[in-house]
ZAVEXZA-578647 format. One record per residue (C-alpha): residue number from 1; x, y, z. Coordinates in steps of 0.001 Angstrom, whole numbers, plus 500000, padded with zeros to 6 digits. Layout:
BEGIN
<nr->NUM c1->X c2->Y c3->Z>
...
! end
This chain:
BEGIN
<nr->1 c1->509960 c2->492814 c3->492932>
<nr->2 c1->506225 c2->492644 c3->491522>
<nr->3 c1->506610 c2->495758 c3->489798>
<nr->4 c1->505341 c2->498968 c3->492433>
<nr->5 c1->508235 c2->500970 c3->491795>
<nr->6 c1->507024 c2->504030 c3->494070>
<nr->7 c1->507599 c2->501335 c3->497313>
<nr->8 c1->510296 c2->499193 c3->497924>
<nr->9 c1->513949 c2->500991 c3->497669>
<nr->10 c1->512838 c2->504576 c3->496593>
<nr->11 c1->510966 c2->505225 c3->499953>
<nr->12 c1->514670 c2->504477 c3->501586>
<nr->13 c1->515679 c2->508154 c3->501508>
<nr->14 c1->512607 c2->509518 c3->502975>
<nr->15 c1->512578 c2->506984 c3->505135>
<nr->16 c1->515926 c2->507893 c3->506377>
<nr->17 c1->514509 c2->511509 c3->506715>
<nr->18 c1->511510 c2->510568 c3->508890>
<nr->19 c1->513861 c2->508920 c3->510972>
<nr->20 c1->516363 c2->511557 c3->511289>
<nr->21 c1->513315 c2->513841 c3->512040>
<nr->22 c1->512346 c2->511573 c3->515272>
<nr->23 c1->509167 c2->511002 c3->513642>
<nr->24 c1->510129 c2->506515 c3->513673>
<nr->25 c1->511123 c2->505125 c3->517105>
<nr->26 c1->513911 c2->503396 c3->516723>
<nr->27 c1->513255 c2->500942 c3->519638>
<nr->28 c1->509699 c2->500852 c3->519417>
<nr->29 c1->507810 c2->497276 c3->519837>
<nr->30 c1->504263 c2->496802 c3->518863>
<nr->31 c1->502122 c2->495884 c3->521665>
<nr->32 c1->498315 c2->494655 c3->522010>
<nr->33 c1->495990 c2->497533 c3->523089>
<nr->34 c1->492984 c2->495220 c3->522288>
<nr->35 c1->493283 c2->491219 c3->522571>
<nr->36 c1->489550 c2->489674 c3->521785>
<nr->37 c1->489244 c2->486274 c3->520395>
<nr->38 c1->487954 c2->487946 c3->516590>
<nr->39 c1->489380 c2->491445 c3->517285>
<nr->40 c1->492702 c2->493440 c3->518117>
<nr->41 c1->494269 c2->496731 c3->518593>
<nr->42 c1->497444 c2->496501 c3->517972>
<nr->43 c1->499761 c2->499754 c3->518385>
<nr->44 c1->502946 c2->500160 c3->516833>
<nr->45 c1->504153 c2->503149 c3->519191>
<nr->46 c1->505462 c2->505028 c3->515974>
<nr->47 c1->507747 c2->502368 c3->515071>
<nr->48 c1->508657 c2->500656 c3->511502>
<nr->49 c1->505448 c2->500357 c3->509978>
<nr->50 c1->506087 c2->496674 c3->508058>
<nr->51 c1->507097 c2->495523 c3->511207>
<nr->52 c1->503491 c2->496024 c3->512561>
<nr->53 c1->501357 c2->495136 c3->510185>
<nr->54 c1->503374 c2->491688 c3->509552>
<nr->55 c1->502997 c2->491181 c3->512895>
<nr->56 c1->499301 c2->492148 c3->512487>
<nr->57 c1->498800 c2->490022 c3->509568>
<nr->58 c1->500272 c2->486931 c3->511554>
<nr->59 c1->497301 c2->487667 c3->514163>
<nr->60 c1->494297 c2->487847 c3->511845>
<nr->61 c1->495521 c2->484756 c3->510192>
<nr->62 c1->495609 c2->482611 c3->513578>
<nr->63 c1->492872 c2->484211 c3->514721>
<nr->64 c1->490417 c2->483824 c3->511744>
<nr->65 c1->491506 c2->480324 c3->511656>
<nr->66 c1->490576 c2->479702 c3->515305>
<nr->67 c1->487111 c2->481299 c3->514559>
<nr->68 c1->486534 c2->482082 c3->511246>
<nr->69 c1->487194 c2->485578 c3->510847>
<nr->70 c1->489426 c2->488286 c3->512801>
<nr->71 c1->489459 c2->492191 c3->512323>
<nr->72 c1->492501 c2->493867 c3->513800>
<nr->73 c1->493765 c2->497228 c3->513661>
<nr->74 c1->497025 c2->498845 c3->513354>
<nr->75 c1->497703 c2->502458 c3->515315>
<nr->76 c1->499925 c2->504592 c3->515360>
<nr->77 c1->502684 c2->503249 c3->512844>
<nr->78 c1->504373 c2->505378 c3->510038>
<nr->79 c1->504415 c2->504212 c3->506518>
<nr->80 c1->503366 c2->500908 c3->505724>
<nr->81 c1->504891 c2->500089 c3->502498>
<nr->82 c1->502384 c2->498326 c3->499621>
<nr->83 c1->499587 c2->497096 c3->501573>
<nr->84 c1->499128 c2->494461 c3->498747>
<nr->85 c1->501979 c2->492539 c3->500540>
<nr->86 c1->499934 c2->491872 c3->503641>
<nr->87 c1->497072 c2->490847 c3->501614>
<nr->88 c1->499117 c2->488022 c3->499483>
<nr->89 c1->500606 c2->486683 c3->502256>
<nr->90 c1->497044 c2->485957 c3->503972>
<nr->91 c1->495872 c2->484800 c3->500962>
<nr->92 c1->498654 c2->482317 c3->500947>
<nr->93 c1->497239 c2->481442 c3->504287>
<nr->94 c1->494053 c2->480151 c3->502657>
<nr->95 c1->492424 c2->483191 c3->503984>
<nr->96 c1->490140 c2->486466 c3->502077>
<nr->97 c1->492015 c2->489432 c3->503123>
<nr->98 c1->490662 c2->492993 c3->502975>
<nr->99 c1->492839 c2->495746 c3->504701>
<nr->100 c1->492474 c2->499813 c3->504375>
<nr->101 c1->494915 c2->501955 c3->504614>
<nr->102 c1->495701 c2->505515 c3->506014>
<nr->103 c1->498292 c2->508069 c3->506089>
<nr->104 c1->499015 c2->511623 c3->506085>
<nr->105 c1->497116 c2->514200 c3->503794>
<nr->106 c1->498299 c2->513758 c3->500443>
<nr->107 c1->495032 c2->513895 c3->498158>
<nr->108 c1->492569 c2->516805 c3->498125>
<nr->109 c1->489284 c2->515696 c3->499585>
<nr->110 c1->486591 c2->516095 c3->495672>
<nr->111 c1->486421 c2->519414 c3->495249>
<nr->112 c1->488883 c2->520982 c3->497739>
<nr->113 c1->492179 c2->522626 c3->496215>
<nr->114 c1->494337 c2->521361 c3->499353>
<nr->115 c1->495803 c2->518180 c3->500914>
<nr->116 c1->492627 c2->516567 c3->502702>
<nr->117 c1->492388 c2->513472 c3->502813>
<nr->118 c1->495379 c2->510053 c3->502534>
<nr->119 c1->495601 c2->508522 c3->499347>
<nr->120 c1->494143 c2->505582 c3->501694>
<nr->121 c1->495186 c2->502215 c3->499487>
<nr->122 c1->493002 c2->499351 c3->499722>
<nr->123 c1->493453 c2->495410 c3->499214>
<nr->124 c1->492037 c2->492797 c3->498903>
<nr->125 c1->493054 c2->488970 c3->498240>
<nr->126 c1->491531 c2->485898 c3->498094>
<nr->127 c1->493260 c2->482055 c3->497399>
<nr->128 c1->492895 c2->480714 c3->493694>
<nr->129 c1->493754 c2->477210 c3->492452>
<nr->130 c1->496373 c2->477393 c3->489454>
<nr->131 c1->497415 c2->481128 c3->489783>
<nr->132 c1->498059 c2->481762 c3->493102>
<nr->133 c1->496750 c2->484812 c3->495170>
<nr->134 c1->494043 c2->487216 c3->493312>
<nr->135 c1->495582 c2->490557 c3->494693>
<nr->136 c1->494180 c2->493723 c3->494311>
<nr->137 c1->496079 c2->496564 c3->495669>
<nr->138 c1->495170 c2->499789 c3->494786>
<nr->139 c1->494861 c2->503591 c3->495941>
<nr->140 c1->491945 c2->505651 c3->496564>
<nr->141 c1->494031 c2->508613 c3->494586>
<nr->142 c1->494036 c2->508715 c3->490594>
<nr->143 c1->497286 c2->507635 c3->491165>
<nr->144 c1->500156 c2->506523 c3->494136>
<nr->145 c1->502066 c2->508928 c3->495935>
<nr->146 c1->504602 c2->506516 c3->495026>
<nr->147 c1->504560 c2->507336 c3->491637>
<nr->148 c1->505688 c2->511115 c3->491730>
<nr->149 c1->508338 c2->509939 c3->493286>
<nr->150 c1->509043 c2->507964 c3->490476>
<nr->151 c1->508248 c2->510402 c3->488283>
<nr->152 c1->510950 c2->512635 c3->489669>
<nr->153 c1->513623 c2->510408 c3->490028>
<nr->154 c1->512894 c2->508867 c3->485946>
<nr->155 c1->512243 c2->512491 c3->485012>
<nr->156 c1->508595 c2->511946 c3->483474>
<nr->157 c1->505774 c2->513642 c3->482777>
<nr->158 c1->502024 c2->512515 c3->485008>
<nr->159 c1->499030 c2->512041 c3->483639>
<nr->160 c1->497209 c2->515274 c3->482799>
<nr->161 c1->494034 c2->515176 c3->485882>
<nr->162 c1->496222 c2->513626 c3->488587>
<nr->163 c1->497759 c2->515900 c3->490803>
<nr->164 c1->497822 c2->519813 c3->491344>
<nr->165 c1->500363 c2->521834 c3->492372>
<nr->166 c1->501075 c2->523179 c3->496294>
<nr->167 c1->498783 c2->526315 c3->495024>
<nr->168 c1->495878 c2->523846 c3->494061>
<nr->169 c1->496665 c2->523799 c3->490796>
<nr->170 c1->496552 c2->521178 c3->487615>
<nr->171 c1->499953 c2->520084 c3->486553>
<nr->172 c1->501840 c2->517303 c3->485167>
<nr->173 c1->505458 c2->518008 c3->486298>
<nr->174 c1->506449 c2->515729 c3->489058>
<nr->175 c1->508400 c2->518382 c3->490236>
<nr->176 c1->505619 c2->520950 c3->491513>
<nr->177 c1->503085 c2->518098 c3->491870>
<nr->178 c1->501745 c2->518288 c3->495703>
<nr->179 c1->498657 c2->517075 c3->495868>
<nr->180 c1->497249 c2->513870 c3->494325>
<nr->181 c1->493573 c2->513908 c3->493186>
<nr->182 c1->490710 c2->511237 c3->493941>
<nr->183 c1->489743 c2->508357 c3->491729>
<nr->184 c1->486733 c2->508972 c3->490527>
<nr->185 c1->485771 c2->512286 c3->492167>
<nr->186 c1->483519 c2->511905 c3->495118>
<nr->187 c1->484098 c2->507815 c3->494849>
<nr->188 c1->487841 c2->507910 c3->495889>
<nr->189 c1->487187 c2->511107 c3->498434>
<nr->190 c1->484616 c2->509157 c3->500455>
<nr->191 c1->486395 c2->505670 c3->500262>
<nr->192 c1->489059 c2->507567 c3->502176>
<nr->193 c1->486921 c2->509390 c3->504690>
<nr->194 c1->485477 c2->505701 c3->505492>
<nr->195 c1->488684 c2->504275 c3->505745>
<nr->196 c1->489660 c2->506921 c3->508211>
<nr->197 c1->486728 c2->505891 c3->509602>
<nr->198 c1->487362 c2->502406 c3->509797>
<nr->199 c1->490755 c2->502399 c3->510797>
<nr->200 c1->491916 c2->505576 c3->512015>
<nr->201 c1->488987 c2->506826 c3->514633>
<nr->202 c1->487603 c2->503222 c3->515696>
<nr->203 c1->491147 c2->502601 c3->516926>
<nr->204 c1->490953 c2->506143 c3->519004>
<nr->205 c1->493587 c2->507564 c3->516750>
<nr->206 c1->492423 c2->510246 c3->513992>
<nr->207 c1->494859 c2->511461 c3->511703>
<nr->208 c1->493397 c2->513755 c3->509315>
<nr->209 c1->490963 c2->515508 c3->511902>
<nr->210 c1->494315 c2->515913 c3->514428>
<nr->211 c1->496504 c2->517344 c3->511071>
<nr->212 c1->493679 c2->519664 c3->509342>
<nr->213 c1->492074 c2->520985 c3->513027>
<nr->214 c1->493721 c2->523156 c3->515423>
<nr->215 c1->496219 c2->520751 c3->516834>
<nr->216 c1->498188 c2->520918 c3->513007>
<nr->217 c1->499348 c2->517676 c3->513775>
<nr->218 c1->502363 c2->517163 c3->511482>
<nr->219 c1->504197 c2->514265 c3->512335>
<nr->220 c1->503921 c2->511134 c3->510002>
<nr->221 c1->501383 c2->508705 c3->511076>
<nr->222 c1->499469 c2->505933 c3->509696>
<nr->223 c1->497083 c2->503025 c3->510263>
<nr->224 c1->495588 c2->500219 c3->508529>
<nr->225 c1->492465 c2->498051 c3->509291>
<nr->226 c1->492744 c2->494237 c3->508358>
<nr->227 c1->490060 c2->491532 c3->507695>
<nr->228 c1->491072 c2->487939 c3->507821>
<nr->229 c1->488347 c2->485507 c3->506548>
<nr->230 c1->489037 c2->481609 c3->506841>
<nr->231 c1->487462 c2->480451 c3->503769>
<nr->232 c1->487299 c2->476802 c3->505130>
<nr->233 c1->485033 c2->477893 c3->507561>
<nr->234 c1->482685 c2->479081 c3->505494>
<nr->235 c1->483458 c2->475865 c3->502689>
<nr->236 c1->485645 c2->473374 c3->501596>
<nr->237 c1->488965 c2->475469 c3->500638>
<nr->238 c1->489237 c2->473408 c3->497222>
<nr->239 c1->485931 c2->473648 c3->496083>
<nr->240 c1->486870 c2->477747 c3->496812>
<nr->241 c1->489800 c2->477892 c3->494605>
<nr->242 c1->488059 c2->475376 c3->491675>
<nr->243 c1->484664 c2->478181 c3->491782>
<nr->244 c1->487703 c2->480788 c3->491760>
<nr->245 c1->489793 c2->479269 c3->488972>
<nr->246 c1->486488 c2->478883 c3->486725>
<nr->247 c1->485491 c2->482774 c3->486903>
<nr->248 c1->488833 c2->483702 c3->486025>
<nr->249 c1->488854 c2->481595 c3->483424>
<nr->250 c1->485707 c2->482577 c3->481979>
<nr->251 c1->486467 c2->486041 c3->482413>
<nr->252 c1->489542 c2->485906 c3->480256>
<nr->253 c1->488067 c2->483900 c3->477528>
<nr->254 c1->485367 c2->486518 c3->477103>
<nr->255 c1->485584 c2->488484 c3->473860>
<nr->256 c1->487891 c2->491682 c3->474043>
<nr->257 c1->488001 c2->495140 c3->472787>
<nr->258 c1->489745 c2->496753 c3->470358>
<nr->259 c1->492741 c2->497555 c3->471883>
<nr->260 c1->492885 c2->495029 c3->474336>
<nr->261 c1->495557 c2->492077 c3->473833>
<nr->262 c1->494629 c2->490091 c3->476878>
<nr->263 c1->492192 c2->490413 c3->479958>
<nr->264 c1->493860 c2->490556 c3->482779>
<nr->265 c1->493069 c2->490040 c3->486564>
<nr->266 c1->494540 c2->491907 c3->489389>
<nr->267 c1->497907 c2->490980 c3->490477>
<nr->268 c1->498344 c2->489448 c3->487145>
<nr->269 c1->501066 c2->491460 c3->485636>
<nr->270 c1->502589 c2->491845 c3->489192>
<nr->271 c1->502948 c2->487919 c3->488997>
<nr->272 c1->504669 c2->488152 c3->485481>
<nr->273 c1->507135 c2->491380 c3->486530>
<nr->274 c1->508263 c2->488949 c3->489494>
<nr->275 c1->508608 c2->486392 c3->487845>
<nr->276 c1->511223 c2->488311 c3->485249>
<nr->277 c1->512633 c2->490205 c3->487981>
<nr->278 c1->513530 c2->487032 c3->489600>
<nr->279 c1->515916 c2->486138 c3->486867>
<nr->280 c1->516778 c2->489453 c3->485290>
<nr->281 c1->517170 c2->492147 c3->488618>
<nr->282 c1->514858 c2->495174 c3->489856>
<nr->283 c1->515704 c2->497954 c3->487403>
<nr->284 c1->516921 c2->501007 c3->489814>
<nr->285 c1->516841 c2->504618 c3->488044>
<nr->286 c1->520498 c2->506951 c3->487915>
<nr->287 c1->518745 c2->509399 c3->490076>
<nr->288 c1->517469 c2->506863 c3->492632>
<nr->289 c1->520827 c2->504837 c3->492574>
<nr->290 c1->522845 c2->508014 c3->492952>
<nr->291 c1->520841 c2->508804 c3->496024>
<nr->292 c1->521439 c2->505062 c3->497422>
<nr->293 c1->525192 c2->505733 c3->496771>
<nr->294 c1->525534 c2->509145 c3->499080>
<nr->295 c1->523422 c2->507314 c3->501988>
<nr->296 c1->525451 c2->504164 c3->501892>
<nr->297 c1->528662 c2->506235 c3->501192>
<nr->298 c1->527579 c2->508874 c3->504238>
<nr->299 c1->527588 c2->505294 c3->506932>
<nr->300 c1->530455 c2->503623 c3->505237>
<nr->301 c1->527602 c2->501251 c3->503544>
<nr->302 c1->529389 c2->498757 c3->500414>
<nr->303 c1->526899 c2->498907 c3->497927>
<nr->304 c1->525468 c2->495837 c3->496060>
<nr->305 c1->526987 c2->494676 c3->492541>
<nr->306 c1->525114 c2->496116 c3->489552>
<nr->307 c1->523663 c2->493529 c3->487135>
<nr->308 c1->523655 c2->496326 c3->484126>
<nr->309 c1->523856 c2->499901 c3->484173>
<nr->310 c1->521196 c2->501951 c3->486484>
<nr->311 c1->517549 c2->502458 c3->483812>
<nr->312 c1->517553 c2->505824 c3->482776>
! end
């Protein structure tokens, strides 16, 4: 809906193959390793991974407002979808959110030529007067894994510096494009190794040690660390959103750039692609929709009305 194209409906056919490959539990219900009145551990048992970290979310929020802040972690899920979600919705909460992210070795660790390291997303979100949620939601990778998938399904070239190929080499076909490259060199790289860090060993449950060591771990794992901060407990939540509102708004009156039309804050044009999609429909690509159409013809699955034609 806001516009990340590489989650949502084109992670449904992997999704279905991860699940066909035993690798999600069906049945599985997340349970509390770790109950403290500012802390959790809460494992997922390889189950859905927005199922979790909703769940998770709920927690910190209760939690944080009980005390003032919460950190939880989430072990042993699978994917876990656009971690911005979780964010906005604690934001909406009147709570500062920061959670990490990690997942299975997609990026090569600055200057490695192989997969070493998750793309390990970050976000962060804080409550704002007239605009909602600020929500930043980004990976540590130049860009998503997300969008190669998008890439192949709309048939486009990446951006040269991205990605290389399974041999460790540059490319910018979609098609041979394996692994994803930091942001910012050693700046992405080590963001990731302290979000394994973070969320991944302090909740007794490496991934990227257990997939690149001996062991060869490959079955698809994640987990995600999440901060919860109750900004009435540190102020009054309205004098919060008015200091908010007046940085924004001096930030975008500030002069621009050449090339700039606008100055824009994060989540901003995720707010505005909502807000069409809302009225207008989620624009689905012929290769993605043809995909939809096998799986939902394969279980006997009606598939929704079309608004327009598929996007090309």
């Amino acid at each position: 809906m806001r516009g990340g194209d590489g989650h949502g409906v084109s992670r449904l056919p992997r999704y279905i193959k991860i699940i066909e490959r035993g690798e999600i539990d069906m049945k599985a219900r997340p349970r509390l390793l770790h109950d403290r009145p500012a802390t959790f551990v809460l494992d997922s048992g390889h189950g859905f991974g927005p199922v979790a970290c909703m769940q998770a979310a709920a927690l910190a929020v209760g939690r944080a407002k009980n005390i003032g802040v919460c950190y939880g972690l989430v072990r042993e899920t699978t994917h876990t979808g656009a971690i911005g979600r979780y964010a906005q919705w604690i934001a909406q909460q009147n709570c500062a959110a920061l959670i990490m992210g990690c997942g299975p070795a997609l990026m090569a660790y600055d200057g490695t030529r192989v997969a070493s390291m998750a793309t390990s997303p970050i976000a962060i979100a804080v409550p704002s007067g007239k605009n909602g949620p600020i929500v930043l939601d980004m990976a540590t990778s130049t860009i998503s894994n997300g969008k190669i998938l998008q890439a192949r399904a709309t048939g486009q070239k990446l951006p040269p510096g991205t990605v290389l190929t399974a041999d460790g080499e540059p490319t910018t076909d979609p098609r041979q494009a394996e692994i994803l490259l930091p942001l910012g060199g050693p700046k992405g790289s080590g963001l990731g190794l302290m979000f394994e860090m973070l969320a991944s060993i302090l909740a007794s449950a490496p991934i990227q040690s257990r997939a690149l060591g001996p062991e060869h771990r490959t079955r698809h794992v994640a987990n995600l660390a999440m901060l919860a901060i109750d900004i009435a407990s540190f102020r009054q939540l309205s004098d919060f959103t008015y200091d908010a509102d007046a940085l924004t708004a001096i930030l975008k009156a500030l002069p621009r750039q050449s090339g700039f039309d606008e100055i824009a804050l994060p989540g901003e044009r995720s707010n505005r692609t909502e807000a069409a999609r809302r009225k207008s429909g989620i624009p689905i690509p012929e290769k993605l929709w043809q995909e939809l159409e096998e799986i939902a013809n394969e279980h006997a699955i009606k598939m929704p009305a079309l608004l327009s034609a598929p996007a090309k």
